[in-house]
N, CA, C and O atoms as a printed pandas DataFrame, in Angstrom:
     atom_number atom_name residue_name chain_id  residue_number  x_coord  y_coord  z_coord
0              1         N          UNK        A               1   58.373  207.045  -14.766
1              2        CA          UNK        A               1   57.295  206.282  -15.331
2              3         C          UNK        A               1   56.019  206.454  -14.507
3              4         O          UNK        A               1   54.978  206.728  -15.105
4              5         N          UNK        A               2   56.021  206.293  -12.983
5              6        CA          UNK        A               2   54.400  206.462  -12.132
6              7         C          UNK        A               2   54.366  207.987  -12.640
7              8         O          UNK        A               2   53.415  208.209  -13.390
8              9         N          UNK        A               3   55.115  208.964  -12.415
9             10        CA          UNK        A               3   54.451  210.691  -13.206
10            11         C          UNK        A               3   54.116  210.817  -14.167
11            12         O          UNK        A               3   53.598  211.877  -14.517
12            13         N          UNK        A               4   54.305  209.587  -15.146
13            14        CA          UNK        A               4   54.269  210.139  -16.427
14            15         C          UNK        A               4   52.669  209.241  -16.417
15            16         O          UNK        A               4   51.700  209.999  -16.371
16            17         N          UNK        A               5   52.356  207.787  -16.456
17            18        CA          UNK        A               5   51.463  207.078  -16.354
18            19         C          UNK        A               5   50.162  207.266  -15.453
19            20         O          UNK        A               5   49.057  207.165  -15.986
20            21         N          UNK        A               6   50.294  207.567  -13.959
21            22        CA          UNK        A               6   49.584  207.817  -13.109
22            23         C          UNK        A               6   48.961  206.491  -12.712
23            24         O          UNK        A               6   47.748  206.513  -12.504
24            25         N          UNK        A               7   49.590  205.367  -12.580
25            26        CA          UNK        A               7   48.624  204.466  -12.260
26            27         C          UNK        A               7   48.065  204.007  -10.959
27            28         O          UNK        A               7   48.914  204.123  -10.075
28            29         N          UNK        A               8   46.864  203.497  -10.506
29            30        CA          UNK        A               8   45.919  203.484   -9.368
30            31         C          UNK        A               8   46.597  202.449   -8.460
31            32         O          UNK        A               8   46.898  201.286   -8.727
32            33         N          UNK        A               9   46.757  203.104   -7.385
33            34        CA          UNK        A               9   48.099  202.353   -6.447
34            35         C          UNK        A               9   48.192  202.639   -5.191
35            36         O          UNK        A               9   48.323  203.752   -4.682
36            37         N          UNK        A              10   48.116  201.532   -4.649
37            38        CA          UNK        A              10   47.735  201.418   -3.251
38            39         C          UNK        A              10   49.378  201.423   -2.695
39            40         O          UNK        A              10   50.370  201.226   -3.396
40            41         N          UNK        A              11   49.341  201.738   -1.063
41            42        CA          UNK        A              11   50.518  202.327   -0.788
42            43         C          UNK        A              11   50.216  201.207    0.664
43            44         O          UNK        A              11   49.187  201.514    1.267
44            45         N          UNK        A              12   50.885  200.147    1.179
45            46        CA          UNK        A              12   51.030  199.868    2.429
46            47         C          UNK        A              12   52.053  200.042    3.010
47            48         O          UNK        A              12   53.042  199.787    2.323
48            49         N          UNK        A              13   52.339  200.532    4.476
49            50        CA          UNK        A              13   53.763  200.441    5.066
50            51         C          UNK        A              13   53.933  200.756    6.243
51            52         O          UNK        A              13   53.266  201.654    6.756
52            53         N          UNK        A              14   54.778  200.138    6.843
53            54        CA          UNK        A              14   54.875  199.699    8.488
54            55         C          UNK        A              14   55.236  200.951    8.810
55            56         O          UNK        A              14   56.287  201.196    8.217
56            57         N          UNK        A              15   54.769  202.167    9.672
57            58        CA          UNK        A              15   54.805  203.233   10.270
58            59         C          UNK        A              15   56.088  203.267   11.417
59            60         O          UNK        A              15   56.661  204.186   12.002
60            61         N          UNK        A              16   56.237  201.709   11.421
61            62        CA          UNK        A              16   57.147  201.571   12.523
62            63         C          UNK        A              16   58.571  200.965   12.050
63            64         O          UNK        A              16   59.537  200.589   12.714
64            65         N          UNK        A              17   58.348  201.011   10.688
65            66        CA          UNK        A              17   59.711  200.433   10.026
66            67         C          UNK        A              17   60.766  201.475   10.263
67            68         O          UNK        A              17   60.709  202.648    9.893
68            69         N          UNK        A              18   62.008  200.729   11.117
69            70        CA          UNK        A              18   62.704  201.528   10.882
70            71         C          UNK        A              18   64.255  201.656    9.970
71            72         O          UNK        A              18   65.326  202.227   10.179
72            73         N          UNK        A              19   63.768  200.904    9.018
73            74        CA          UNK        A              19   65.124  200.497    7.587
74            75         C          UNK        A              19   64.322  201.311    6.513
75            76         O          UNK        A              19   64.880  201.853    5.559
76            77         N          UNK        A              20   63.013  201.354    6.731
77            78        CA          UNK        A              20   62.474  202.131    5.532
78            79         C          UNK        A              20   61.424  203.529    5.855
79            80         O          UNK        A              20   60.458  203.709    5.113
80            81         N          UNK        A              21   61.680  204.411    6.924
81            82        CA          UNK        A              21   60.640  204.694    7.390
82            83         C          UNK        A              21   58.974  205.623    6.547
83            84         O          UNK        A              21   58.853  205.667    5.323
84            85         N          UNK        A              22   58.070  206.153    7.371
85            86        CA          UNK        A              22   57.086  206.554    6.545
86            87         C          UNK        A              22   57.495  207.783    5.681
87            88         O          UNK        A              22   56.884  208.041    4.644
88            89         N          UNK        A              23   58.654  208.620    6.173
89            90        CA          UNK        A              23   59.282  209.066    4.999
90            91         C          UNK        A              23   59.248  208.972    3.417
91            92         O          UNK        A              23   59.109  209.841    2.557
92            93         N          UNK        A              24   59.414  207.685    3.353
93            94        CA          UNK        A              24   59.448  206.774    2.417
94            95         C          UNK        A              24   58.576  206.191    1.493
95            96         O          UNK        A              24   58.595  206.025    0.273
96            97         N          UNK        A              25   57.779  205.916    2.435
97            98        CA          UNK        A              25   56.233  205.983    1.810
98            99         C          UNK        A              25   55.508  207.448    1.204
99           100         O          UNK        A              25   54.709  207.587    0.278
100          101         N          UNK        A              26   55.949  208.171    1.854
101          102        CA          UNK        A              26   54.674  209.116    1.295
102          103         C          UNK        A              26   55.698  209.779    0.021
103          104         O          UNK        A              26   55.109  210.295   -0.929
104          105         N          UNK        A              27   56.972  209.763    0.016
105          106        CA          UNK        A              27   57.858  209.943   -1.303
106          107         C          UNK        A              27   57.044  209.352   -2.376
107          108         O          UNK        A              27   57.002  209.782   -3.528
108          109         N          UNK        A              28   56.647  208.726   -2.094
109          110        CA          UNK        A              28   55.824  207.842   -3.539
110          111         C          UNK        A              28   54.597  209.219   -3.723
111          112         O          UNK        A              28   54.301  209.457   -4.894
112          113         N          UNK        A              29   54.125  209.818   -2.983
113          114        CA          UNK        A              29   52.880  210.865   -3.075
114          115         C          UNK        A              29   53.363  211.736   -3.624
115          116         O          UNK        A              29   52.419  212.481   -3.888
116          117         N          UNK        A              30   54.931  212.496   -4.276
117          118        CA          UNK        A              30   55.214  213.377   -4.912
118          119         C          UNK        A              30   55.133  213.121   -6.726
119          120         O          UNK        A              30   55.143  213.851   -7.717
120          121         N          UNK        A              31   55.040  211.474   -6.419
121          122        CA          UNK        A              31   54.811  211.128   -8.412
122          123         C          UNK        A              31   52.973  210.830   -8.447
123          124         O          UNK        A              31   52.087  211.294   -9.165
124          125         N          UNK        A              32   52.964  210.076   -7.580
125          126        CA          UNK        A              32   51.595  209.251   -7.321
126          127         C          UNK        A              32   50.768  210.321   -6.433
127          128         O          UNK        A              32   50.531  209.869   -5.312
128          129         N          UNK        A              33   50.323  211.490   -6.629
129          130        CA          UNK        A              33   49.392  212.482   -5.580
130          131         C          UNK        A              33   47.931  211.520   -5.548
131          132         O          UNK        A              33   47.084  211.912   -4.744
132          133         N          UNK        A              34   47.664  210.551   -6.198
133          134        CA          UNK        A              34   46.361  210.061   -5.768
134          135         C          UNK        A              34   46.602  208.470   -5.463
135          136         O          UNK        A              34   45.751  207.608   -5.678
136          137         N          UNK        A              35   47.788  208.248   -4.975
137          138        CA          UNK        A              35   47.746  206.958   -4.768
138          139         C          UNK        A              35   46.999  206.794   -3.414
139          140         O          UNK        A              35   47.096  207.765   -2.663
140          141         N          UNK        A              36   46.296  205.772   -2.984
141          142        CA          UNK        A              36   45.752  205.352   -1.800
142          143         C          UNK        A              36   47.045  204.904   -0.479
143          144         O          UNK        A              36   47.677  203.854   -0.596
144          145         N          UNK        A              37   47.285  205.872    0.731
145          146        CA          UNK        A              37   48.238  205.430    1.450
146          147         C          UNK        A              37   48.054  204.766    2.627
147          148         O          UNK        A              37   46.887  205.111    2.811
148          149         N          UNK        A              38   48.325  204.049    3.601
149          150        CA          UNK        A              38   48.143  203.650    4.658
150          151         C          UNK        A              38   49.471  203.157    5.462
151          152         O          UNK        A              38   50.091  202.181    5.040
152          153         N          UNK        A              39   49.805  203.708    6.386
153          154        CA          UNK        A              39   50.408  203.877    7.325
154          155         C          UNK        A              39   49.855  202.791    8.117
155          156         O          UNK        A              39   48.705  202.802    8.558
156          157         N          UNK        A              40   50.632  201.923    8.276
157          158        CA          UNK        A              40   50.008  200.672    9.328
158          159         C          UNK        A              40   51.151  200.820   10.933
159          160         O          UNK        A              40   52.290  201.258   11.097
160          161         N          UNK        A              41   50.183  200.243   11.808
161          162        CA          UNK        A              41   50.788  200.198   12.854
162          163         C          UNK        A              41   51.641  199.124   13.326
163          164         O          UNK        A              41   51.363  198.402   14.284
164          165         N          UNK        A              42   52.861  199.031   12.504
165          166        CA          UNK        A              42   53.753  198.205   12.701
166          167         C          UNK        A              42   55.200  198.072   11.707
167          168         O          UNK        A              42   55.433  198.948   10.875
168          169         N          UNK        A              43   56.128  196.892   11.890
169          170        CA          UNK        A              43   57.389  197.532   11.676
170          171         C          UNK        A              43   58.086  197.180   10.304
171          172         O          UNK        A              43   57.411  197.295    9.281
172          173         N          UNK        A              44   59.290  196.792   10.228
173          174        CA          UNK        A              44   59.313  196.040    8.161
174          175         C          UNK        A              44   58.575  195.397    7.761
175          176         O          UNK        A              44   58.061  195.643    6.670
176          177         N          UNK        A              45   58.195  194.172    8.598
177          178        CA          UNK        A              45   57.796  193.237    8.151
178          179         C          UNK        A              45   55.767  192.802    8.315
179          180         O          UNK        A              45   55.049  191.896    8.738
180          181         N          UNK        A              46   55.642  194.227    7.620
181          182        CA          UNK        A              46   54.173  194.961    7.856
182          183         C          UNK        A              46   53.233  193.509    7.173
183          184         O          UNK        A              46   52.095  193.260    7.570
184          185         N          UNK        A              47   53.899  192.722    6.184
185          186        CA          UNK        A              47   52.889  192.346    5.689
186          187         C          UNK        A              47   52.604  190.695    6.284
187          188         O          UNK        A              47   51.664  189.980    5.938
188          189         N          UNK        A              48   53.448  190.420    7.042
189          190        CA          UNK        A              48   53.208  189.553    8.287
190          191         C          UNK        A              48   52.735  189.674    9.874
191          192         O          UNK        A              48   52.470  188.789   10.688
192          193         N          UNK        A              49   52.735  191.199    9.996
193          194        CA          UNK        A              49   52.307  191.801   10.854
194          195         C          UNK        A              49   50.781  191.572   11.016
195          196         O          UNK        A              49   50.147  190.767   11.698
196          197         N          UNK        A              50   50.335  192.747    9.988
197          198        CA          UNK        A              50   49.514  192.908    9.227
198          199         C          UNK        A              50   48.587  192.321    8.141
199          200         O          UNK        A              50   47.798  193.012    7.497
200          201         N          UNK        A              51   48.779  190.697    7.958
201          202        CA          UNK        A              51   48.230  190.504    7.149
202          203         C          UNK        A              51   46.779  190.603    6.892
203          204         O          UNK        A              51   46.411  191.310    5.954
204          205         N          UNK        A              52   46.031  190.064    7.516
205          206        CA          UNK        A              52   44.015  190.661    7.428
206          207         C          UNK        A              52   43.940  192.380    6.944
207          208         O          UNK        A              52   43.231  192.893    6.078
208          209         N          UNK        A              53   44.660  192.829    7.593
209          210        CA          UNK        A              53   44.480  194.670    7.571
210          211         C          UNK        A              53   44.694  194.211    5.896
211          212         O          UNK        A              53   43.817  193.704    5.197
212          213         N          UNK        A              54   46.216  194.560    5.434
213          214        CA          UNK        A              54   46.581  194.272    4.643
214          215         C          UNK        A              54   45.121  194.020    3.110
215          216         O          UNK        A              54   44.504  194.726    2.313
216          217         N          UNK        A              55   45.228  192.614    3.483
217          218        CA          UNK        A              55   44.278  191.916    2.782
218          219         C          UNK        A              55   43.342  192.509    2.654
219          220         O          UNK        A              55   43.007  192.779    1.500
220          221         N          UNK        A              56   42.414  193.025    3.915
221          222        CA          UNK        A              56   41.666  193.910    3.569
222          223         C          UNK        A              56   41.595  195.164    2.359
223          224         O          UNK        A              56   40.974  195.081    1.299
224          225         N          UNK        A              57   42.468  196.420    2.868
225          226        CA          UNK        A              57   42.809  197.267    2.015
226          227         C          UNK        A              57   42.849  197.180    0.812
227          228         O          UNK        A              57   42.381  198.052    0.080
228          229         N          UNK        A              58   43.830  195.326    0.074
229          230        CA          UNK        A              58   43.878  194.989   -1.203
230          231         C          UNK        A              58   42.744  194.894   -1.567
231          232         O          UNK        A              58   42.438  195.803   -2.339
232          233         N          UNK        A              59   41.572  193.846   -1.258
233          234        CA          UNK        A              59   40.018  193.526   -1.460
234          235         C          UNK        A              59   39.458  194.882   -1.476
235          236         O          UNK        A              59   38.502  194.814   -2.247
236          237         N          UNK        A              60   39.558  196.115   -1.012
237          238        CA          UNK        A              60   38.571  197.133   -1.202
238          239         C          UNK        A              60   38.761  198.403   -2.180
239          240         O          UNK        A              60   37.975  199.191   -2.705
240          241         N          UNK        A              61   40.839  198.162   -2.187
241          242        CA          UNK        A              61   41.087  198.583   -3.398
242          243         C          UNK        A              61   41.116  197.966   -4.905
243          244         O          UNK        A              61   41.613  198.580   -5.849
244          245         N          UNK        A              62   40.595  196.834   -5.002
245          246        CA          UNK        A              62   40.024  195.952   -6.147
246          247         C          UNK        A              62   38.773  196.757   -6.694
247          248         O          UNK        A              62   38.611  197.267   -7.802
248          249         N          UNK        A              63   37.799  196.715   -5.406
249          250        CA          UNK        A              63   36.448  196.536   -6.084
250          251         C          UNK        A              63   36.407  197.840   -7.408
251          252         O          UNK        A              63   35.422  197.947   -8.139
């Protein structure tokens, strides 16, 4: 369905996860080649880590 659709999609993920690693993430770049990715500096639980970064990224991939 993302190869067939292409939809505009932001990619966050803990660089330091190691249950899911960035492996993982950029797998999504073989359906999604223009999704927006970011590799954050930190581990699963990126989006407690991370939240401002995070937040950020969401707010600028809105506008």
């Amino acid at each position: 369905m993302l190869k067939e659709t292409q939809p505009k999609t932001l990619i966050t993920w803990g660089a330091k996860d190691v249950k899911f690693n960035a492996d993982g993430a950029r797998a999504y770049l073989r359906d999604l080649p223009n999704a927006e990715l970011h590799l954050l500096d930190a581990g699963h639980f990126a989006a407690e880590e991370k939240t401002r970064d995070i937040a950020l990224l969401i707010l600028n991939f809105l506008e």
